[in-house]
Residue, then its C-alpha position, 0 to 999 in steps of 0.5 A: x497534533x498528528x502525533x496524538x493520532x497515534x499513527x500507525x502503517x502496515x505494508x502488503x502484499x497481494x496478488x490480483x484475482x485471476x477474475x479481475x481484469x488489470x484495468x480494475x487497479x486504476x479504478x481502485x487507485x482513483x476510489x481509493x485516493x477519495x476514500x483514504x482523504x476522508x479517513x485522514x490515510x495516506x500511502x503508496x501502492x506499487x503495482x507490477x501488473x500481477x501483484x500488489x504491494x502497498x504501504x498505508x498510514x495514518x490513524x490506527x483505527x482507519x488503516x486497519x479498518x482499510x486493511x480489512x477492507x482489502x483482505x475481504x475484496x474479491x479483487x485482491x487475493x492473498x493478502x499477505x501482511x509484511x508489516x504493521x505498527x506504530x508511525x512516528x511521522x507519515x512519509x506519504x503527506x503529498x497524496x492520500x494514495x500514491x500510484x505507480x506500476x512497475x515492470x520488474x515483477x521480481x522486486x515485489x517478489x523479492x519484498x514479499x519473501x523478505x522478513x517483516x524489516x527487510x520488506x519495509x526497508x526494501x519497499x523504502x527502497x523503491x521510493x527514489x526510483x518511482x516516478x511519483x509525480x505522474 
């Protein structure tokens, strides 16, 4: 039945506004995981203090209305869109938001400088080394 949905993901990049303080991304995290449950979105946000980098996915029209969203939230600014299209099946089913903060603030600056494949293959990357049962 998924299939039919036409599932779609896009991965970004943004950095926390200067305004914002870094307490604000837990609180995101938490609204997030309510909204993306109703819509049916899925995904991983990984965070290294300053910047964003996120991968959603689910049905077209939601993740590029959530992707919208974002690009309009004063708490994120450049937003920058590595790469979008269609999903053949959701990598992400266990949790509507995946949370996980990083330290190396250079791997997000390395997926951000690469090409729309190479950002998602990196991003892929990352996944065995996440703790993403915390």
């Amino acid at each position: 039945m998924e299939k039919a949905l036409q599932l779609h993901e896009v991965l970004y990049v943004s950095t926390l506004s200067p305004d914002s303080p870094v307490k604000v991304v837990s609180q995101i995290a938490v609204k997030a995981r309510i909204a993306n449950e109703s819509a049916g979105v899925t995904g991983l946000l990984v965070f290294d203090g300053m910047r964003f980098c996120q991968q959603i996915e689910g049905p077209r029209k939601p993740v590029l209305a959530l992707i919208e969203r974002i690009r309009h939230d004063p708490r994120h600014v450049n937003v920058e869109i590595l790469h979008h299209g269609p999903l053949a099946e959701r990598r992400f089913r266990r949790f509507s938001l995946g949370y996980v903060t990083m330290d190396d603030v250079d791997v997000l600056a390395r997926i951000e400088e690469a090409g729309a494949k190479q950002a998602m293959t990196q991003f892929l990357a990352l996944i065995p080394s996440v703790d993403l049962d915390s």
